[in-house]
N, C-alpha and C positions, 0 to 999 in steps of 0.2 A: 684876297686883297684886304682881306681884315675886319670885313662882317659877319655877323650873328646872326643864326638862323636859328638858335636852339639846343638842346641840350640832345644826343643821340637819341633820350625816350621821346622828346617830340617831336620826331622827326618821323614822316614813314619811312617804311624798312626798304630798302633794298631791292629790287624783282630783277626777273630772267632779263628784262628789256632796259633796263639800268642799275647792273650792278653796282655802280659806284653812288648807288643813292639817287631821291628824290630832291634833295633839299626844300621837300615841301611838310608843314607844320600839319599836325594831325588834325588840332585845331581848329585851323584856319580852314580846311579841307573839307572837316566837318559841317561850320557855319557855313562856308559856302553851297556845298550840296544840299545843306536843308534850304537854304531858301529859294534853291531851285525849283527843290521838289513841294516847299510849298504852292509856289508858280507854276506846278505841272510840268515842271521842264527837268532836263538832267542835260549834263554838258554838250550829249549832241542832239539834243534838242528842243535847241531854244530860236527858235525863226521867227516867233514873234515874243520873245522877251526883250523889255527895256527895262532896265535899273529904274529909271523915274514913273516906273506905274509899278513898281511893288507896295501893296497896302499900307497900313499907317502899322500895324501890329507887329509885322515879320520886320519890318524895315526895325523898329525899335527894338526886336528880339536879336537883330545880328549887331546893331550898337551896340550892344550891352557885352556881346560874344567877343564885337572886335576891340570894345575898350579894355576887355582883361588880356586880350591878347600883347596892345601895343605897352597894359600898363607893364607886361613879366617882359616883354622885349627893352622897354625905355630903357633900363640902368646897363645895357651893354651895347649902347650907340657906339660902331655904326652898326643899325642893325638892314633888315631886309626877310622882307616875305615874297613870297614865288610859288603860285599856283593858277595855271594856266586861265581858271575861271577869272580871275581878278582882270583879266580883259573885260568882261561882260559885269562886274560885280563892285568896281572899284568907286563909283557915286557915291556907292552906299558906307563905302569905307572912311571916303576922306572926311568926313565931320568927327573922326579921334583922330586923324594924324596932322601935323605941323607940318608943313612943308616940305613933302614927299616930292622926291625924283623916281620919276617912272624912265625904266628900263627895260622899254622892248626889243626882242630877240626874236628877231625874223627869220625862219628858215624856209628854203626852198617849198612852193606846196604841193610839187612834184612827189618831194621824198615823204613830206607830209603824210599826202596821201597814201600811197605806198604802205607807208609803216602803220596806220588807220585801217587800213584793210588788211595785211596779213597779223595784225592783234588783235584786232577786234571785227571784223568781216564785214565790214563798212565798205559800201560800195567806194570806187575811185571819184566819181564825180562828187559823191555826196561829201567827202574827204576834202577835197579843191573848195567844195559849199563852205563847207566848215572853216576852213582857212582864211578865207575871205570875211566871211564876217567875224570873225575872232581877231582880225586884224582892224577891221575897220569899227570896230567897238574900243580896240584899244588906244586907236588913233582919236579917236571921238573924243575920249573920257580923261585923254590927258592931253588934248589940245590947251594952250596957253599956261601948261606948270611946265617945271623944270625936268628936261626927259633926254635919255640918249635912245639911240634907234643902232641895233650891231646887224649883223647878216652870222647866222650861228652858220653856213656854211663858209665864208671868210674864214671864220676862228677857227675852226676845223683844220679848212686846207692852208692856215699859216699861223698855227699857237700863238708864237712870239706876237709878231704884227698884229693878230687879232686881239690877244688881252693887254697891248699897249694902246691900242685903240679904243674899246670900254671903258679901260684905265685915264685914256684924257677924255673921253665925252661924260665919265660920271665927276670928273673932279671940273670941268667946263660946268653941269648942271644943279654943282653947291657940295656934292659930296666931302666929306673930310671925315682925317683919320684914315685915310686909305692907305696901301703898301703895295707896290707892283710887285709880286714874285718875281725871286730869278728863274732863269730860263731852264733851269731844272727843274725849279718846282711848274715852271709853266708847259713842260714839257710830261712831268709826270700828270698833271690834270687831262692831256689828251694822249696819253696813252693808247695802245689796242682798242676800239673802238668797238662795240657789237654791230653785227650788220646791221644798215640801216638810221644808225642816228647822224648820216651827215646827210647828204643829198642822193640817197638810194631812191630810185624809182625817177631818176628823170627822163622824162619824154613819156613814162606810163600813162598820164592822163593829158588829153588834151586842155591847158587853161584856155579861157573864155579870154575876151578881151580886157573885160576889167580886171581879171586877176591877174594877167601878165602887166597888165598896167599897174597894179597895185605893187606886186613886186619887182618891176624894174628901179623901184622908186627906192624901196624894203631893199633891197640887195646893195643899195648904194647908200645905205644907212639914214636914209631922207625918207619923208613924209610927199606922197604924190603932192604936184602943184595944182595951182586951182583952185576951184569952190571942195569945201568936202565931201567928201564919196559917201555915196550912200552903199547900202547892199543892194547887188542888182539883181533886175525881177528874176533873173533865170535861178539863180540861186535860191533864193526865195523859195522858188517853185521847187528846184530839186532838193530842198530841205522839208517841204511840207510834204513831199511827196512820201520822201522818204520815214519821218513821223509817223502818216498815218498806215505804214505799212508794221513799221515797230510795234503800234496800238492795235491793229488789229491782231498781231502775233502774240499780245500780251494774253496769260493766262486770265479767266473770265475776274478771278478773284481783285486781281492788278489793275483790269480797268474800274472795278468797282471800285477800289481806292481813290482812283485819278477823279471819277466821278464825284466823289464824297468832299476830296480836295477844291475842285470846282466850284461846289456849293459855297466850301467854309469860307474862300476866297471872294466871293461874291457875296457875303456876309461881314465880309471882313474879319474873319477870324483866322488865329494862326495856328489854323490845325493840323497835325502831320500824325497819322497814322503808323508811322515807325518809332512814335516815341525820340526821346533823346533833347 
């Protein structure tokens, strides 16, 4: 449609489970992950991270990260960044950006999960865990900006309909410069599909009530009605559970790390043992 994401070297490469690209900035991926694991947390495991209690240091370490990002993106507006973390991370981003439309991409947490567990041996439940609060982070963090909400298994099972749908909710939430592909080219974006990236694995996991609530809302490209959702206790639970069974399988040296992290963070300092 006519955004910039970057030039192929900043781009990740390619994998067996998305040959057609990440569209996600090395950069960006980078700054993200460290200030995870400054936090002690890494993507699936953050059950008690909030963006507004990361310390005063790291928080001014990924400003600095995300200001050379937005300054190499500015001069090829429109542009756009895309990294699943920026659900849980994007607080900390908007003090460089101007009036950002957020655009989430809801998929089944059916298939979710599913594709969670045969990549990476993630339990089913704890995968539905995941989904849920990664959803309800996203909804959180960009309640009252400019934001479209798609269903990624919609755009799947009808290309056309699907990307003329994005195409009017992003130019509905300020977008411009935008271009709807023809239906060729909208037809070659969803191509042959790898198993798995549309709604693979539904009915595998039983969702909980608030998840099916969550996504009946997500699926019809709307935000649940009502007060805002929090994440719920059971989740909670099946994500701590799941953490501290990771931590104990960590190598003695790894928790040593996390241990040392804990301290710096409690110190307030932005100490990361991997460098970079």
């Amino acid at each position: 449609m006519g955004f910039f994401a970057g030039e192929a070297a900043d781009l990740l490469a390619a994998g067996e489970d998305n040959p057609d690209g990440f569209w996600e900035r090395n950069d960006v991926v980078r700054a993200n992950k460290k200030i995870l694991r400054q936090c002690n947390c890494r993507w699936d495991m953050v059950s008690s991270f909030r963006a507004e209690r990361v310390a005063a240091a790291p928080r001014r370490l990924l400003l600095r990260r995300a200001g050379d990002v937005v300054a190499a993106l500015g001069p090829h507006a429109p542009w756009f960044i895309k990294d699943p973390r920026m659900c849980l991370l994007l607080p900390l981003w908007l003090p460089v950006m101007k009036d950002p439309v957020c655009l989430i991409v809801a998929r089944n947490p059916a298939g979710v999960a599913d594709s969670l567990n045969r990549r990476n041996g993630i339990p089913l439940e704890v995968g539905a865990a995941l989904w849920e609060l990664y959803m309800i982070r996203a909804l959180e963090y960009s309640a009252g900006r400019q934001r479209a909400i798609v269903s990624f298994d919609r755009i799947a099972g009808n290309p056309q309909a699907g990307a003329s749908s994005v195409f009017d909710g992003l130019k509905a939430a300020g977008c411009h410069g935008l271009a709807l592909p023809d239906e060729a080219g909208i037809t070659a974006c969803f191509g042959p599909r790898p198993a798995g990236t549309a709604a693979a694995g539904r009915g595998a996991v039983g969702l909980t009530r608030e998840q099916q609530f969550l996504w009946d809302a997500l699926s019809e490209g709307k935000a649940p009605g009502g007060p805002a959702q929090a994440v719920s206790p059971r989740a909670v639970r099946v994500l701590k559970s799941y953490e501290k069974a990771v931590i104990a399988a960590m190598p003695p040296g790894e928790r040593g790390k996390r241990l040392l992290r804990s301290f710096a963070r409690r110190l307030g300092l932005p100490w990361d043992c991997s460098g970079g």
